[in-house]
Each structure stands twice: as structure tokens, then as C-alpha cells.
DOSETOR-125682 format. One line per 2 residues: number of its first residue (from 1); their letters; for each residue x, y, z of C-alpha. Coordinates in steps of 0.2 Angstrom, whole numbers. Layout:
# residues N
NUM	A	X/Y/Z | ...
//
This chain:
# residues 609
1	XX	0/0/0 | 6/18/-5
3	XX	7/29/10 | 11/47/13
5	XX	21/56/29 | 11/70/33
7	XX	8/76/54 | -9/75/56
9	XX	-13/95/53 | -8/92/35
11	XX	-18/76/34 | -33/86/37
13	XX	-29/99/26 | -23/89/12
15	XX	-40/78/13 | -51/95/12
17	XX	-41/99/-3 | -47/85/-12
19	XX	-66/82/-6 | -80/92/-21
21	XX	-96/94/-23 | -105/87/-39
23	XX	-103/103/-48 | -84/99/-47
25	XX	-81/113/-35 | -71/109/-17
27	XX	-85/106/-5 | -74/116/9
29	XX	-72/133/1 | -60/138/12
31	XX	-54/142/30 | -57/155/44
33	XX	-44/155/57 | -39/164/72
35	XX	-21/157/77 | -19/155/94
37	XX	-9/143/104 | -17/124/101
39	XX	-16/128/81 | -5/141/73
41	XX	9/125/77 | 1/114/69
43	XX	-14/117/59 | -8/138/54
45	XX	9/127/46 | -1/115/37
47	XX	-14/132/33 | 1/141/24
49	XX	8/127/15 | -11/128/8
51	XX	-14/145/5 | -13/144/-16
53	XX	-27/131/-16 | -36/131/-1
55	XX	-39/151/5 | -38/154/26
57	XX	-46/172/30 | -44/178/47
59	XX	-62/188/55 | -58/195/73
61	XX	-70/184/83 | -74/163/81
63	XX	-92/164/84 | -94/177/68
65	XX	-83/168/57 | -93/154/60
67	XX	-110/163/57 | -99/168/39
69	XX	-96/151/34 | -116/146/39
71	XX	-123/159/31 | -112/153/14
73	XX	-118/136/16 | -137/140/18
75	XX	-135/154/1 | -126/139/-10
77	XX	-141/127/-3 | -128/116/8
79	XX	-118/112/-9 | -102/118/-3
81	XX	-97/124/16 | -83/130/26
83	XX	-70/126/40 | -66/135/57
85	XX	-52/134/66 | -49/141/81
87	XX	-37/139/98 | -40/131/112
89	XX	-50/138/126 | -58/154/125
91	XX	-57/153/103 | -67/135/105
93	XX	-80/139/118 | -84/155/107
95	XX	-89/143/92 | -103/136/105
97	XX	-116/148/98 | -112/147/82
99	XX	-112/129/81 | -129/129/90
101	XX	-136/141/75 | -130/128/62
103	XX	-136/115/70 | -152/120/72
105	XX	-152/127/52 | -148/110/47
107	XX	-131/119/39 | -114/112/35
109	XX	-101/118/45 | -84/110/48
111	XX	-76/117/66 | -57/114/71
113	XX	-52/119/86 | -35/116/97
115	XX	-38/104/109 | -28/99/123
117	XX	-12/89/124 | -17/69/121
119	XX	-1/62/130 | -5/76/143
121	XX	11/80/149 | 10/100/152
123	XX	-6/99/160 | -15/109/164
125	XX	-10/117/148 | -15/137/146
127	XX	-34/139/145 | -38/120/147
129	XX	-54/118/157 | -50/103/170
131	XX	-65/93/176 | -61/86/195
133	XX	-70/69/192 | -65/65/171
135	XX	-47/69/164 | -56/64/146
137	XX	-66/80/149 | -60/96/138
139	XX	-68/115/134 | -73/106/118
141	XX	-84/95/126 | -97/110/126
143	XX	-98/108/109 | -104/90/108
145	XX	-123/94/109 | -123/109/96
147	XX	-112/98/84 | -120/84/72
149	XX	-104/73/73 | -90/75/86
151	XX	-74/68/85 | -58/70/98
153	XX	-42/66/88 | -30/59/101
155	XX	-21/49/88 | -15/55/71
157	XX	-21/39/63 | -40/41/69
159	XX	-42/55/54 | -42/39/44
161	XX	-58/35/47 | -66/54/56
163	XX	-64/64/40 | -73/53/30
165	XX	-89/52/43 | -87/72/45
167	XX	-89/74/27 | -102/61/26
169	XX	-113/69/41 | -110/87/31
171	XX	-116/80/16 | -131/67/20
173	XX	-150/78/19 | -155/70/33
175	XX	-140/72/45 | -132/88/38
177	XX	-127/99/51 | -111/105/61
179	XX	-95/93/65 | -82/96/77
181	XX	-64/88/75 | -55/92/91
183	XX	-37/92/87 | -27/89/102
185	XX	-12/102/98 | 3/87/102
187	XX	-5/76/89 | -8/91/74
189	XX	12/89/74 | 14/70/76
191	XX	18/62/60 | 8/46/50
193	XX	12/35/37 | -7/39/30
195	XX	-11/28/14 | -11/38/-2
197	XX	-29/33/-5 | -36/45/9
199	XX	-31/59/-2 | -37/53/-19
201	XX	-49/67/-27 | -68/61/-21
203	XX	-84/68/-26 | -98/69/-12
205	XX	-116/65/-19 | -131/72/-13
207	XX	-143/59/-10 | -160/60/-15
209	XX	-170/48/-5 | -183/41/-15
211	XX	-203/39/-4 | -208/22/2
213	XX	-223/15/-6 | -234/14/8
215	XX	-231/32/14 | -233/38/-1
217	XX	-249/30/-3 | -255/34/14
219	XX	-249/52/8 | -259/54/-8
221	XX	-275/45/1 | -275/60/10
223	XX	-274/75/-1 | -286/66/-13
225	XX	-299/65/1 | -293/84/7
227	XX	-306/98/3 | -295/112/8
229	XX	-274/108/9 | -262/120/11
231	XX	-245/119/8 | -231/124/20
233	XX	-215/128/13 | -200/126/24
235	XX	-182/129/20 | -182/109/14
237	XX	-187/116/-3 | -175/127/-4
239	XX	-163/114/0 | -166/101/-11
241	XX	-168/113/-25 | -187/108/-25
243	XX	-193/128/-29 | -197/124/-49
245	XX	-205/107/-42 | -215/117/-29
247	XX	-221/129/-42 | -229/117/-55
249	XX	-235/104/-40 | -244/121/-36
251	XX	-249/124/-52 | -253/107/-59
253	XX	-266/105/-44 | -271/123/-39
255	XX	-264/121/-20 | -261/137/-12
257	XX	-242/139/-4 | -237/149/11
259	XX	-221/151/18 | -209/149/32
261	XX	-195/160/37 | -183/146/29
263	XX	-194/143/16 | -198/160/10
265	XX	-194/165/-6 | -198/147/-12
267	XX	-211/157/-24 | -210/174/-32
269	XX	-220/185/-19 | -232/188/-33
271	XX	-236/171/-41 | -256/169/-38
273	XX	-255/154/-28 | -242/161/-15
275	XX	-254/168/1 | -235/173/8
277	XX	-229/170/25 | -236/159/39
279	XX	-240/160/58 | -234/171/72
281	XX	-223/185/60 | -236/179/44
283	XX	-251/188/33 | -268/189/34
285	XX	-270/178/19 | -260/164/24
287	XX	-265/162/41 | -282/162/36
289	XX	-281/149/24 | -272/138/39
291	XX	-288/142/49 | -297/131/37
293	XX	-285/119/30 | -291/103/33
295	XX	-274/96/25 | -257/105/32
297	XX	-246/99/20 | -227/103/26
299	XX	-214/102/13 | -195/103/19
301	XX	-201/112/37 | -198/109/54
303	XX	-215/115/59 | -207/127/74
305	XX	-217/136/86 | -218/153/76
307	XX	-223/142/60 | -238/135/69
309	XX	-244/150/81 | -238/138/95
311	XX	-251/124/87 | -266/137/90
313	XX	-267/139/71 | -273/128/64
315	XX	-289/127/68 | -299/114/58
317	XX	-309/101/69 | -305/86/56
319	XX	-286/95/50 | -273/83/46
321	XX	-254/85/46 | -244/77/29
323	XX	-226/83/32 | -214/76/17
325	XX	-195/79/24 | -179/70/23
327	XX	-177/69/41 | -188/56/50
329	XX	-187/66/64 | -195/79/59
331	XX	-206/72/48 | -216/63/63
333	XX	-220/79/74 | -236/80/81
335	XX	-243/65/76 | -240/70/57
337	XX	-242/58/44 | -224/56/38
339	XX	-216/53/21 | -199/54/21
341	XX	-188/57/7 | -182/71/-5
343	XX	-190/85/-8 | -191/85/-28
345	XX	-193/67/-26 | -208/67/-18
347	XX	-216/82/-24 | -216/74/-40
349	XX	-221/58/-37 | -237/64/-28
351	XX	-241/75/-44 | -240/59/-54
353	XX	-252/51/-42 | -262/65/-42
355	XX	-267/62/-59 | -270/81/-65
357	XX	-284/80/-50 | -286/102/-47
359	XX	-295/110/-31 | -302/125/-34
361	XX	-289/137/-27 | -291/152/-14
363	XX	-300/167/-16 | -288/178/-23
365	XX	-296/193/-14 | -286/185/0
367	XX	-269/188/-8 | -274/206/-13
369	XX	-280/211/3 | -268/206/11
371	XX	-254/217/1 | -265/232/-1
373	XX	-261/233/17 | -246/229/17
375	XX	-243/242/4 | -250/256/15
377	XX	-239/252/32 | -222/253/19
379	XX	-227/267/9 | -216/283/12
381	XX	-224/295/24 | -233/311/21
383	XX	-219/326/27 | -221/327/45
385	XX	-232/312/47 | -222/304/59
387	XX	-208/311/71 | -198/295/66
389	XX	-198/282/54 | -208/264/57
391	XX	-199/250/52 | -210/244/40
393	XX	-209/262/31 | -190/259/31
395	XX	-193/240/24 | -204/251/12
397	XX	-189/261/6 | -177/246/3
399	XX	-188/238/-6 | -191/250/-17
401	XX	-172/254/-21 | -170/234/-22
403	XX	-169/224/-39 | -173/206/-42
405	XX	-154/201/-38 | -153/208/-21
407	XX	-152/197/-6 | -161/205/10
409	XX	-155/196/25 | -159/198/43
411	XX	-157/188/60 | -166/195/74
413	XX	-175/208/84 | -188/219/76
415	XX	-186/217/58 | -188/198/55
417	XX	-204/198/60 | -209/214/47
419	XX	-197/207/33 | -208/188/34
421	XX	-224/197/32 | -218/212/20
423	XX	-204/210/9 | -207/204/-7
425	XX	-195/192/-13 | -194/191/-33
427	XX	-187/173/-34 | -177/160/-25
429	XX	-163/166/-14 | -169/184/-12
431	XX	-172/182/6 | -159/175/18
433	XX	-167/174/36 | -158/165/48
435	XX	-173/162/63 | -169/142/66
437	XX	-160/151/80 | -164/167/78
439	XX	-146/173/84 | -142/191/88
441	XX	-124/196/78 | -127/184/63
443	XX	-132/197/50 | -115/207/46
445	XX	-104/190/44 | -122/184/36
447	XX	-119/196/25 | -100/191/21
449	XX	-104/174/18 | -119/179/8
451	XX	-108/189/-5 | -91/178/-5
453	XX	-106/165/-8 | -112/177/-23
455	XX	-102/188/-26 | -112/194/-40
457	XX	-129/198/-32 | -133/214/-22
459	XX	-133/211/-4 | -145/222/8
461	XX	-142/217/27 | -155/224/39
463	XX	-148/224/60 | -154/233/73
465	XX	-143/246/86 | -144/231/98
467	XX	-137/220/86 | -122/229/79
469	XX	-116/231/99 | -118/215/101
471	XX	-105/210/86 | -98/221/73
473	XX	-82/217/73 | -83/207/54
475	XX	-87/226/48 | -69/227/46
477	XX	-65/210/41 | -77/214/27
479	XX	-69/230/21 | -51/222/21
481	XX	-56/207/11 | -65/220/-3
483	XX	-82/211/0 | -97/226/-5
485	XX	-114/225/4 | -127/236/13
487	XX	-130/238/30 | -145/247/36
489	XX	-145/252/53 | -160/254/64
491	XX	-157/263/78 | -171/262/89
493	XX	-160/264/107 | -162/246/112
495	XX	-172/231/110 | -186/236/105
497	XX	-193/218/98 | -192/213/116
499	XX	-199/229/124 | -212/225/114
501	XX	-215/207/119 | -212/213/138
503	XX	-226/225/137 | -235/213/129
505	XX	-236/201/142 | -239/214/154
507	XX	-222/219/160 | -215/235/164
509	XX	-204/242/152 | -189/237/161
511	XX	-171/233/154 | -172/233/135
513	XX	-175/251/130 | -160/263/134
515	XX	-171/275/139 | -180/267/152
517	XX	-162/258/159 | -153/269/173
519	XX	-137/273/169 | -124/285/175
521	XX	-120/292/158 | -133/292/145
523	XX	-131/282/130 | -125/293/114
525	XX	-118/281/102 | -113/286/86
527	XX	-113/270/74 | -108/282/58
529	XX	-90/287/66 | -90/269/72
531	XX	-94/262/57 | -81/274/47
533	XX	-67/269/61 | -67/252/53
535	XX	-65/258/35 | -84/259/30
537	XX	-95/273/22 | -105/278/32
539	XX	-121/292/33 | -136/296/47
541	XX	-154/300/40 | -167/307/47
543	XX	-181/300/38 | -190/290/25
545	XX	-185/303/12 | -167/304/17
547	XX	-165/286/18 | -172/284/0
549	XX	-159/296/-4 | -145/287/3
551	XX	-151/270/-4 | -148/279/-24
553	XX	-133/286/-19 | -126/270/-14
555	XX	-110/266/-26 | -111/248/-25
557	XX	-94/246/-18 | -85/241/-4
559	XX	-98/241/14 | -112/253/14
561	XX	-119/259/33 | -135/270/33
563	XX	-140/274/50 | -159/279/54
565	XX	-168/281/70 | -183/274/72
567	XX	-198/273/81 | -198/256/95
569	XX	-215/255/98 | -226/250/81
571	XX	-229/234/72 | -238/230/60
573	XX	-257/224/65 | -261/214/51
575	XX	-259/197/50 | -249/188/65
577	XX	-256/174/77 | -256/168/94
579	XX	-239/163/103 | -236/153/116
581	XX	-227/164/128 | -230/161/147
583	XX	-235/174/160 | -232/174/177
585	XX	-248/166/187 | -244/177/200
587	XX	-240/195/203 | -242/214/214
589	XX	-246/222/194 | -263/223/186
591	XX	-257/220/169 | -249/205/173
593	XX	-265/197/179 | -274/204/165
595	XX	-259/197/154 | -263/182/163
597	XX	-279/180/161 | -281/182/140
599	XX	-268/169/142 | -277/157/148
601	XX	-291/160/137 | -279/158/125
603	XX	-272/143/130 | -290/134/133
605	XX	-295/141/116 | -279/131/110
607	XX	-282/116/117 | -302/114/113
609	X	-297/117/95
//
């Protein structure tokens, strides 16, 4: 057997150089790295040695580089991902988050951090975490249940068989998700005989699991016997590339579509049979049609909380759930009936079952209604209107300086739950939402991965004041690495999603908002000087009108910041559903028991339904 003599840090990344998608393209696109000790030996040697074929870019925090390299994966629909690597210690725990958000976004992620010495000589090595009662027990360890596949690497030999499950689990629809490979520092610089057949060029298929005959039996029993199915579309579709299937499954059948966070986008905004977004952040139209449904058919959707208005939505006594997914898992919630296999796959064997059978379709005064209202919260105010700017009338000013190539992305706070209902997404990939885990300081390294992702498409990122402070530190790894986008900053002095919820439920405003949070000198932030300190163009506006102005003057180059205030309090009224958020039985204030009480309603409601 023909072997080659590499430490183990080269091993891994002479196996990442030779491991491609089926569009021939190396499925690892390249490596984020911050050198500390428990890497820059080992794994930063084996980087450089690399640097022609496999890139390394250095971001200034490992949970953001990480959000990067998810937000590439979930724009190139988990064709092609990207690595981590990080010390040991403080670098590795900081991936935790990160790792949580891929995992619960079903993304590729590949994450190598130090680890601590396997023959564990200088123990207790610089930043190692030591548990009293297991000497197995490392920092790393915290990343187990946020990672898909975990692997330490005490032995250089053990990549033999690791990489090829990591890249397995990063690449299997059902299982795909994040991996760690711990990399004990001592053994990236032990030596291996490997065999040369490790490294051999190997193409990673997607499999596209075919239905079981019974499911899919059981599967179109139901919708032939439906009066009024819906169709839920999750980010699954997107996934499998299923959008063209979805449209003329649609079509052939007349089966209105709504969407999920994940899934929106899956149809243009305007095609007739597309009632928009679903559930807690959804329209008017779509969340009356799921009133009705007696068929919820889920396509590719992990039917989460906001999805389903907590499970209050659905409200038809005889409703049945049909959820097609790859994922067993999340095929069987809530007593669905499951058919589990590929997306395209299956959408297209139903049609062929279906045999050109058509329902009659919605009223498409539903759909209309719904955007004539919409079209009035995001329309530009009359002068002097309102003191400051809603966000729907600032989502109302992107859109219309946006072309059908930008991508609008988001994470959290206030605007998700505007953008699901408003924005109208012109086709496929125009709307990147990451709300798996909904994660505060995703959406300026979103927006990197985004464009390295594609590079060719306009890329419109929407965070909030709270967000930026949390992390913006990628601001200036984007401008050093030349990669354009827009950032809209809306500045409304806190977290005013959450003020919102607080007061909802009958709190005081208490904590989220600066100014009703005691402090010895008041807040004055100024994101533009921020924003230009890190090598950004930056401008404040005052209004819809100036913002508007900003948005054209926009060169298209390099990163973009627009700052506006806006106003914390409104939301839009239309649309939205019930969730399930629970309310303290007992307190001193009268709108906590009033809170309290429509709860309970609520509840009861729920669960006579």
C-alpha cells in the first residue's frame, strides 16, 4: 500500500483539498482562522503550505466567522461549506453559539479547534478547562450537543476514518449539520504513514431519497380526500432545490403555498398561488387559509413554534398533518403523517399520483388584501407624518431601491418579524433569514458569507442598534477582504422587539430600552463614526425621504452603513397569530394578571381546538 508522511494537521488539510461537490467545485471553500496557541503550530503550518489552493481568512471573533461560513452554506443550498479553526480555550467555547445556530439550520459547518495535549504532559496546559471527576473532559466538550458529529483526535491515525464520517454527516440531507474535530495540539504535529488513497480526489453526492410505497400511498389517500390543503413551505425546498417542483406541483393541482421563514422565497412574492408568510410574523391571507386547512401539507419544514402560532393555528376540527421531509425526525411531529424522502422526489411523485386532479384554489381577494395593506404600512410617509420612521416604512424604502438580484438578509429583533410578512422576494434566494435560532450578531458576517457566496448579487443586510453592539467586529474583516454590501442600521435605542413582547405580556418596560435603563452616563452612540473607524462609508438619516436618498446614492462598492432612528413602539397589526409565551400566574401588577388571564383564554382556546 502507497502511504504518505504528513503530521496530522496536514492530513486534514490535504484531505479538504481533495473532497467536491457534484458541480466539481471543493465542497470546503476555504478556512477561517484565528491562530492561537493549540493551532497556529500545527494546523496555521499546514494552513500556509495551503494558502494557493485552499484560502484561510482571518475575521476578529470565532463565533462570527462561524456565522460567515453558515450563512455561505445556507445561500449555495448546503452544496459547498466552510471550515473554522480556532485555539484552544476561549477561541473554541466562542464557536458554541455558532455551532448551535448551524445545527439547528440543518447547515454544514466544519469546526477545528486546538484541543488539549493527548499524551498530557503539560497539563494543565494554558486555558484547558479541567473537570475534577474526568481527565477525558475538555472545553470542547461543550460543543458536543450543538455539533452533528463529534470527534476528539488523540491519535493522528484516527483521521483515517473521522474525516470521512465528518464529510459524510456534512453531506447526508437528513443528518447535515455541524461537525467538530477536536485536534489535540501534540497530535496536529505527530507524523503518519497515511495511505495515499485517503487523499485521492472524491466527489460527495447528494442523496435524494426516494418515498416508500406505503407512505406515499397513505400520503396521496390524504390529499385526494382533502377539501382544503395547504401547503407549508420550509427551508427543505429550498434545500433540495425543490422551488421549480414546488411551483408546477402548485400549479398542476391549484394548492395554495405559504411560507416559512426558511422557506420563503420558495415562490416569487407575486405568483397567484403564493398567500405569503405563515404563523406568528405571517399575513392575513396565509394564516387564514391555515384556519381552514383541513390538509397542512409541510414540505422541507420543521414545523417550529412561530410556523404554527404555537399549534393554536390551525384550527380545523378534522385538520390533518402530511409533512414530506428527509429527516424522520421531523417528519413525525405532532402525530403527522410522515413521508420521508427528497423533496423534488416526492413532490413529483405525488403529482404523478395526483393524476391532474385540481381543487379549486383560494380566493384571490385573500392575496390582494392582504398586500393592499401591506402596501400602506411601507409606503413613504406624508412630510411630517411621523416624528420617526416605522420599520415597516424603512422596509418600504429598501424595497423599493432593491432589484430582483438583491439578497435581504436579517437575523433578529424587530425586523424579522416585518421582513416575513412584507418584503417581497422576486425569486429564489432573495431572502436569507436565519430564525432556526434566531441569533443576535449573525447578519454582518451573514452578509459576508452571503456575498463571497455570490459575489455577483446585491446584498441588503437589515440589524438593529442592539445587534451591531452585540457584534460588529466582521465590519472590518469585510472591508479588508474588498467584500461590498449594505447595512441598514435601525437605531431604535435598544431592543425594542423585546420591549415590545415585555409589554405585551404585561411587564414594565424594564431593561431593553436605553431609555428606560438607569445609567450613570446616557447612551450617545454614534454608529456612523463607528462604522467609518473600521473603514466603512457611512451616513445618518433622518427619515423615509433621506433614507431613500441614501439607498440611490449607494456606489455599489465596498460596505455601505446607513443609519436611521426609528420609532420602538409600532408593528404592524395585520396578520400575526397567537404565541405561546407564558405569563407569570402570580404578581403585585394589574397587567400581569390581565396578561394572565387572556392567556389562559388563549391557552383553553388552544387546546379545545
Amino acid at each position: 500500500m502507497k502511504t504518505i508522511r504528513l503530521t496530522a494537521a496536514q492530513a486534514v488539510v490535504k484531505y479538504l483539498e481533495n473532497q467536491f461537490n457534484e458541480e466539481g467545485e471543493r465542497f470546503i471553500a476555504g478556512v477561517w482562522a484565528i491562530f492561537g496557541h493549540g493551532n497556529v503550530a500545527g494546523l496555521g503550518e499546514a494552513l500556509y503550505a495551503a494558502r494557493d489552493s485552499l484560502p484561510t481568512w482571518r475575521g476578529h471573533n470565532e463565533q462570527t466567522m462561524a456565522h460567515a461560513a453558515s450563512a455561505y452554506a445556507k445561500q449555495l443550498r448546503r452544496r459547498r461549506a466552510m471550515a473554522v479553526t480556532t485555539s484552544i480555550g476561549p477561541g473554541a467555547t466562542n464557536l458554541v453559539t455558532a455551532a448551535a445556530l448551524a445545527h439547528a439550520n440543518r447547515l454544514p459547518l466544519l469546526l477545528l479547534p486546538g484541543d488539549v495535549f493527548a499524551s498530557r504532559g503539560p497539563d494543565p496546559v494554558l486555558q484547558q478547562i479541567e473537570d475534577f471527576s474526568d481527565g477525558t473532559v475538555s472545553a470542547n466538550d461543550t460543543l458536543r450537543p450543538v455539533s452533528r458529529y463529534f470527534d476528539r483526535i488523540t491519535r493522528p491515525e484516527q483521521l483515517i476514518t473521522a474525516l470521512p464520517r465528518a464529510f459524510r454527516t456534512m453531506t447526508d440531507p437528513a443528518d447535515c449539520g455541524p461537525v467538530t474535530l477536536a485536534l489535540c495540539q501534540d497530535v496536529q504535529a505527530e507524523a503518519h504513514d497515511y495511505p495515499a488513497a485517503l487523499f485521492e480526489p472524491r466527489t460527495w453526492h447528494i442523496r435524494r431519497p426516494e418515498p416508500d410505497a406505503g407512505e406515499l400511498a397513505r400520503a396521496l389517500a390524504m390529499l385526494k380526500a382533502a377539501e382544503n390543503p395547504l401547503i407549508v413551505a420550509g427551508g427543505g425546498v429550498h434545500y433540495a432545490r425543490a422551488t421549480d417542483t414546488l411551483r408546477a406541483f402548485a400549479e398542476a393541482h391549484r394548492i395554495p403555498v405559504v411560507e416559512t421563514q426558511a422557506g420563503k422565497s420558495a415562490l416569487p412574492w407575486d405568483h397567484p398561488l403564493n398567500f405569503g408568510a405563515l404563523g406568528v410574523t405571517g399575513t392575513a391571507a396565509a394564516n387564514a387559509l391555515a384556519e381552514r386547512a383541513d390538509l397542512v401539507f409541510g414540505v422541507g419544514t420543521r414545523f417550529q413554534d412561530f410556523t404554527t402560532g404555537s399549534w393554536a393555528l390551525f384550527r380545523n376540527p378534522g385538520r390533518r398533518i402530511l409533512a414530506l421531509n428527509v429527516q424522520p425526525y421531523d417528519a413525525a411531529k405532532h402525530g403527522a403523517d410522515m413521508l420521508v424522502c427528497d423533496a423534488r422526489i416526492g413532490l413529483g411523485a405525488l403529482s404523478s399520483g395526483l393524476a391532474g386532479k385540481r381543487w379549486n384554489g383560494p380566493d384571490p381577494a385573500l392575496k390582494a388584501d392582504w398586500f393592499a395593506a401591506a402596501d400602506q404600512v411601507t409606503a413613504a410617509p406624508e412630510a411630517e407624518a411621523n416624528a420617526l420612521p416605522t420599520d415597516m416604512q424603512v422596509i418600504g424604502a429598501v424595497q423599493r431601491a432593491a432589484t430582483p438580484d438583491t439578497v435581504v438578509l436579517c437575523a433578529a429583533g424587530t425586523m424579522p418579524g416585518e421582513l416575513h410578512k412584507l418584503w417581497k422576494a422576486p425569486r429564489p434566494g432573495s431572502y436569507h433569514m436565519e430564525y432556526g435560532y434566531s441569533c443576535m450578531g449573525y447578519e454582518i458576517p451573514g452578509a459576508i458569507g452571503v456575498k463571497m457566496a455570490e459575489p455577483e448579487r446585491e446584498v441588503i443586510c437589515f440589524t438593529g442598534d442592539g445587534t451591531y453592539m452585540m457584534a460588529n467586529s466582521e465590519l472590518a474583516t469585510a472591508v479588508m477582504m474588498g467584500v461590498d454590501f449594505t447595512l441598514i442600521v435601525t437605531d431604535n435605542r435598544g431592543f425594542g422587539c423585546i420591549n415590545r413582547l415585555q409589554m405585551a405580556t404585561g411587564g414594565a418596560e424594564f431593561n431593553n430600552l436605553l431609555d428606560h435603563t438607569v445609567h450613570e452616563v446616557p447612551s450617545a452612540i454614534d454608529f456612523v463614526k463607528h462604522a467609518e473607524a473600521m473603514g466603512a462609508r457611512a451616513v445618518k438619516v433622518r427619515d423615509v425621504a433621506g433614507l431613500e436618498a441614501a439607498l440611490a446614492a449607494r456606489k455599489g462598492r465596498g460596505v455601505e452603513v446607513i443609519v436611521v432612528e426609528t420609532d420602538p413602539y409600532p408593528s404592524t397589526e395585520a396578520g400575526g397569530a397567537w404565541w405561546d409565551v407564558a405569563v407569570p400566574e402570580v404578581s403585585e401588577r394589574d397587567e400581569v394578571r390581565k396578561a394572565r388571564a387572556a392567556y389562559e383564554a388563549a391557552k383553553k382556546e388552544r387546546n379545545d381546538a
